[in-house]
N, C-alpha and C positions, 0 to 999 in steps of 0.2 A: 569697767569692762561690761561689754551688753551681753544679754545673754542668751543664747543661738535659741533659735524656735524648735519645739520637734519634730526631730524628723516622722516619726511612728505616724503621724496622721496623713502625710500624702503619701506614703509607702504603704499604709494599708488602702487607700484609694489605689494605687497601682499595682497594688496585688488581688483585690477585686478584679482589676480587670483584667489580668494576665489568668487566675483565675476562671473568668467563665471563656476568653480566648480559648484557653487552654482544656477545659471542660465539660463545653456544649459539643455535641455531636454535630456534626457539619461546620461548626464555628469554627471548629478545632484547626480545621484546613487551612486555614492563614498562615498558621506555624508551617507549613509544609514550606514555606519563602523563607528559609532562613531565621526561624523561630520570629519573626517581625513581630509578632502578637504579645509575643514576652519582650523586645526589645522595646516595643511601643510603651507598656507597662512600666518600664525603665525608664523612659523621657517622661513617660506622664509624670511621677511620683518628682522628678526634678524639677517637672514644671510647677505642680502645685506646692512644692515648699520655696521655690526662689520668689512666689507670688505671696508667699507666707513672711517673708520677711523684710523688713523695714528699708528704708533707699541707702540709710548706711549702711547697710550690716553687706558684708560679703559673703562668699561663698565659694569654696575649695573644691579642688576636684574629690577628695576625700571623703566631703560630702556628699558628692553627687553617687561616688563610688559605694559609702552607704546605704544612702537613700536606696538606689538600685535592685542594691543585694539583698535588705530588707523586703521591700517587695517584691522580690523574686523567691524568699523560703515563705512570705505571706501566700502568692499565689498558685506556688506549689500544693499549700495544704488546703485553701481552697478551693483549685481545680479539681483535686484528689475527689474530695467532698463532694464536689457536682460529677466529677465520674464517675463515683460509687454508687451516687443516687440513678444517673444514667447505665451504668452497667448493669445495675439492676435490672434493665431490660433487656439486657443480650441472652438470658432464658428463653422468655419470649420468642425473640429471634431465632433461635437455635430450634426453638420447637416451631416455626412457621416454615423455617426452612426444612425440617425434618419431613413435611409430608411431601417436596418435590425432591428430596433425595432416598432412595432407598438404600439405607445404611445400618443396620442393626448395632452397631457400634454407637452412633447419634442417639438412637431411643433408649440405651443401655444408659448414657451420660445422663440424659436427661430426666432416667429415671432415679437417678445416684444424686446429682447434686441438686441444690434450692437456690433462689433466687439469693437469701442472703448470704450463702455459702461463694457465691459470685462477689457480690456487691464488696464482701470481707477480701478477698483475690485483688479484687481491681482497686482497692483501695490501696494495698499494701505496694503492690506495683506502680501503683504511681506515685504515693510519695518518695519512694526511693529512685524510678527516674524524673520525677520533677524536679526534685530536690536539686539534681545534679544539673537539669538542662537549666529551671529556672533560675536556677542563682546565677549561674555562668553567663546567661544573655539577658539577664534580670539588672546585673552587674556591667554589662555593655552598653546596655540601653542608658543607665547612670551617666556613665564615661560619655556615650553621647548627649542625652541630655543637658552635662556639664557644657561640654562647646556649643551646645546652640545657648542654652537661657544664662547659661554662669556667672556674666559679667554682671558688673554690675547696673544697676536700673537706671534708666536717663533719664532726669529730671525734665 
């Protein structure tokens, strides 16, 4: 019996990149289509293991279903990571916008919280909605993946 390659290395390549999809400011906007930045993430991770393994070896949708979903709680926690480090600058923001609003409510907050008191916020929040979006379309992306690369390889 052969024995199946791991999935764990093109699943953490497609949680990288679902990851910074999911994490860069401005990048992030991609997912506004139907999370495609997480679903892309999904087909990558399929593609780089059916290239991972040998011309006989097959591969199941169950695989791909793995594959997916593994890159999808990878790039959950690494999107998180680069949101935190980027939310760290919505203090910033909040104080550059504070001198064209007059709000004494704004300078009250800003005087209360610290950047890492944010950065702690925005982490927590997004792993538990990453969590749920990237697995679920992290997990699609798989499924498709499977139908485009699944078959097996032509000699």
């Amino acid at each position: 019996m052969d024995q199946q390659q791991s999935k764990l290395k093109p699943a953490v390549w497609g949680g990288l990149f679902i990851g910074v999809i999911t994490g860069v400011p401005i990048l992030n906007l991609i997912n506004c289509f139907c999370c495609v930045g997480v679903i892309g993430g999904g087909i990558l991770s399929v593609y780089l293991y059916r290239n991972s393994l040998k011309e006989d070896q097959i591969m199941s949708m169950s695989d791909g279903v793995a594959i997916g979903l593994l890159a999808g709680v990878l790039g959950a926690f690494s999107g998180a990571i680069l949101n935190g480090i980027f939310g760290a600058m919505t203090r910033d923001i909040l104080e550059f916008a504070s001198k064209y609003i007059d709000n004494p409510q704004i300078d009250e907050i800003l005087y209360n919280i610290t950047a890492a008191q944010i950065a702690k916020g925005f982490f927590l929040l997004n792993i538990l909605g990453n969590l749920l979006i990237d697995c679920v379309f992290g997990l699609i992306g798989g499924m498709i993946g499977f139908a485009i690369y699944g078959k097996a390889k032509m000699v």
